[in-house]
C-alpha positions in Angstrom: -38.6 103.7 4.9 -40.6 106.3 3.4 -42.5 109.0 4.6 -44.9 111.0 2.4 -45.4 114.8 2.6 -48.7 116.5 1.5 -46.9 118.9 -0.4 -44.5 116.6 -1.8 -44.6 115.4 -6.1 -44.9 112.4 -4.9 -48.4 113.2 -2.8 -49.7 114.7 -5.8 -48.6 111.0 -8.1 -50.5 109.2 -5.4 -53.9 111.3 -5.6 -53.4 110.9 -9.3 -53.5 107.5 -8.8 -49.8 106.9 -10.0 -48.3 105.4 -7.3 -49.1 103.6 -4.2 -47.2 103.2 -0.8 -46.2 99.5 -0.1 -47.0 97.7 2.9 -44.7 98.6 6.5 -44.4 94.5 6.3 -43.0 94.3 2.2 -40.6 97.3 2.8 -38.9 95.0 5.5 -39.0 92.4 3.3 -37.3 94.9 0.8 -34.5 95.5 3.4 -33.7 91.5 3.6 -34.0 91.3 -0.3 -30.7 93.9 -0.5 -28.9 92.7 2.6 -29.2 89.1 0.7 -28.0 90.5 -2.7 -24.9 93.0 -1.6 -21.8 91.6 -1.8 -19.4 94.7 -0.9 -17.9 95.7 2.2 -20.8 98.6 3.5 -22.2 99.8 6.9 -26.0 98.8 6.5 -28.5 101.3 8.4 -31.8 101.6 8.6 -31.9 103.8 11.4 -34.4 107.2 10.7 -37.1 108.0 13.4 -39.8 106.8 10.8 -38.0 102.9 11.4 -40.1 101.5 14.2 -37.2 99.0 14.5 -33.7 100.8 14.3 -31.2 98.2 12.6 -27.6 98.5 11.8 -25.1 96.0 10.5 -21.4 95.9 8.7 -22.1 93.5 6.2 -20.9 90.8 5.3 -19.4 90.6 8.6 -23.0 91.0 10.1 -25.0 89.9 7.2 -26.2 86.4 9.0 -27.0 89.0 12.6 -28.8 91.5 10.3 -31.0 89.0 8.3 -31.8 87.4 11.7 -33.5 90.7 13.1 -35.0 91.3 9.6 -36.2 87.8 9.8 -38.0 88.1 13.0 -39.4 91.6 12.2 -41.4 90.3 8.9 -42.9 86.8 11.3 -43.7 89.0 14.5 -44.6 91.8 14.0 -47.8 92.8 12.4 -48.8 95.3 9.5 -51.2 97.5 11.7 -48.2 97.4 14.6 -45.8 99.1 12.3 -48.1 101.1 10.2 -49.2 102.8 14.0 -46.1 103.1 14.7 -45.8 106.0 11.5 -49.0 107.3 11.7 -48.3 108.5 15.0 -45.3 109.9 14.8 -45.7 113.8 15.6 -42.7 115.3 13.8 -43.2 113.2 10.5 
């Protein structure tokens, strides 16, 4: 996940108009998209305070376990949960 800084290059691209944050919901579906598509031995994490959903995994062993949660996390929960979730988030 990615958080955005006001004083970051990045802020500034986005005032510009250069760049725009996707959606809490399409970064999950990110996650599955690269958990589907690795095919070497690595410890999977997505595990920073800014993840409303911590989720870990040693792929492939837990690839099928991993997907599940992913799974689950794009049909249940919604956008304005997740996005709520970061915008309240006092140390970010």
């Amino acid at each position: 996940m990615l958080t955005i800084y006001p004083n970051s290059e990045l802020y500034k691209e986005i005032q510009k108009g250069n760049w725009q944050e996707e959606a809490e919901i399409e970064k999950y579906k990110e996650l599955k998209a690269l958990v589907e598509h690795l095919e070497i031995p690595v410890w999977f994490g997505a595990l920073g305070a800014s993840n409303p959903i911590p989720l870990q995994g040693t792929l492939p062993n837990d690839k099928k376990k991993v997907l599940s949660v992913l799974d689950k996390i794009i049909e249940s929960v919604s956008e304005d949960e997740l996005r709520d979730y970061r915008k309240n988030l006092r140390h970010l």
